[in-house]
N, C-alpha and C positions, 0 to 999 in steps of 0.2 A: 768695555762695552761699546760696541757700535752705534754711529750716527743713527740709524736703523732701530736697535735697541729701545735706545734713548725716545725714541719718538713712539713706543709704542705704552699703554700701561700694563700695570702686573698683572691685568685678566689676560690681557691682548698676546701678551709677549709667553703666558700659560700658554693660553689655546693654541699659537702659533707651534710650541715646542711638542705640546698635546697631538695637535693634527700631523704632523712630521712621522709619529709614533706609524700609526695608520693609515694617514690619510680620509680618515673617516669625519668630517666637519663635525657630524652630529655628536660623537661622540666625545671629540676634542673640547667642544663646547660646554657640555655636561661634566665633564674633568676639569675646564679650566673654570668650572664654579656657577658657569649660567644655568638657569631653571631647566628641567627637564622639560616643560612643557612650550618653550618656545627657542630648545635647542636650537633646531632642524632650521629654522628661521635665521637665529644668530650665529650657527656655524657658516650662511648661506652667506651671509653678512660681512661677516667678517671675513670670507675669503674674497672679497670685494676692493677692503683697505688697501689702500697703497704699499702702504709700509711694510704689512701682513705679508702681500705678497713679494714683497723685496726679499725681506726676511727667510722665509720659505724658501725662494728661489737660489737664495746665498748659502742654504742650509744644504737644500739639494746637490750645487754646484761642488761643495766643499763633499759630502759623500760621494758624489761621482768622481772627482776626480783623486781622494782617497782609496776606493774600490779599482780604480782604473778601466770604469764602465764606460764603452764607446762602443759606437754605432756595428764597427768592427768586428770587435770582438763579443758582441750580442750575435752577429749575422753568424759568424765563426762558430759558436758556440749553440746555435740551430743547425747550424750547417752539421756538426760531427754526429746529433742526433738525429737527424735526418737521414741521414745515410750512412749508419752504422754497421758495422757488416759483422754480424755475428760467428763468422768464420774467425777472427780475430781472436777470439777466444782461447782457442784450442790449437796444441804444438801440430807439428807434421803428423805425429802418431796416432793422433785426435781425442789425446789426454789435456784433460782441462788445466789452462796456464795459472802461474800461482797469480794473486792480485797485482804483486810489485813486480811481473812480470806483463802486464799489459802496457798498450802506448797510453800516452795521453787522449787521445781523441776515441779510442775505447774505453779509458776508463771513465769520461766524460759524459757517458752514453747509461751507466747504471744508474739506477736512481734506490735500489736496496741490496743486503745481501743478509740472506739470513742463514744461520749457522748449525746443522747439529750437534748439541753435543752427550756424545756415550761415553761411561766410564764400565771398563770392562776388566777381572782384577785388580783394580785400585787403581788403573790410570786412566786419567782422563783422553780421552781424545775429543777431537771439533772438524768437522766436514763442514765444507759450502755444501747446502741443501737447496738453497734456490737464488735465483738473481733477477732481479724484476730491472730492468728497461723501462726510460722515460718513454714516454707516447710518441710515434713519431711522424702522427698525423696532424697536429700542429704547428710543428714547427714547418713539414712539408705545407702548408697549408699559409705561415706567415710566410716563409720564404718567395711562395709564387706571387703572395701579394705584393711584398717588396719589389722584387724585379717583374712585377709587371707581367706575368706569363699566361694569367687566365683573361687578360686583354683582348686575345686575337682567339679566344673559343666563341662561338658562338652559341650560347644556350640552347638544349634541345627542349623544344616544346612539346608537351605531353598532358594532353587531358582527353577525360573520360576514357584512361589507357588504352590512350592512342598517340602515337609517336607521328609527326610532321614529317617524311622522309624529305622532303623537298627544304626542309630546314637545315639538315645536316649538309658539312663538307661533304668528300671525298673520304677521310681521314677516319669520321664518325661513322660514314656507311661502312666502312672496312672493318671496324671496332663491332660494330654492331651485328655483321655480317660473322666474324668469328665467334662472337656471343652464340648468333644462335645453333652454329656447328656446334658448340660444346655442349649445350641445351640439348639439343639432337641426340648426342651419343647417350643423354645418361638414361 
């Protein structure tokens, strides 16, 4: 038992193990035995303690660097769904590749695969029926925040749908300007 441990007691050292679970104060609190009705209060509390959070933070450190989670391979790992390129998929002849036949950074990028399966005289068979893909407006969306990229856009302002043209670059009038050619055609 740790210095840490030792300094905490057996609700304390519950609620601390409790909160880890979820991260939910309120709920660790009510697990680690406190009243429901002034949970919210002593979960609030207790993440306050010193110790608490030593605790925690030593608990964190010890899964993170058990997982081998670093800032890297967070950024890495938005990056591959980010810009996944569904081409990836499929051979030259543009028959679907088997599973253990994609790279890493494609297969990094499914997030389901669900399966049919038909039995047609007595034997079974199982087709991929569909592949759903994580979102990849997200991670497009932490990525630009990380490196800082929607920094130098400058907001277009728009009220009582009406567009500022004098707020926009160069850049946005050109964006804008092919908008409406496409608008035009349909």
């Amino acid at each position: 038992m740790s210095a840490v441990q030792r300094a905490l007691n057996e609700r304390q050292k519950r609620f601390a193990n409790e909160y880890i679970i979820d991260f939910n104060a309120t709920q660790a609190a009510i697990r680690a035995g406190y009243s429901k009705q002034t949970a919210y209060s002593q979960g609030h509390d207790l993440l306050k303690h010193p110790e608490i959070k030593k605790f925690i933070n030593s608990v964190k450190e010890k899964v993170i660097k058990k997982l081998e989670i670093s800032q890297e391979r967070t950024i890495t790992e938005m990056g591959r769904i980010a810009y996944m390129d569904p081409r990836k998929l499929f051979n030259a002849n543009g028959s679907p590749k088997a599973i253990h036949q994609l790279d890493d950074d494609t297969a990094a990028t499914i997030s389901s695969i669900e399966f049919e399966t038909k039995k047609i005289k007595g034997k079974t068979t199982s087709r991929v029926s569909r592949i759903r893909f994580w979102d990849k407006n997200k991670p497009l969306e932490m990525l630009g925040k990380h490196f800082k990229i929607y920094e130098d856009i400058t907001p277009v302002q728009v009220t009582n749908n009406t567009i500022d043209l004098n707020s926009l670059n160069p850049e946005q009038l050109k964006l804008l300007y092919q908008l409406k050619q496409k608008l035009a055609k349909k």
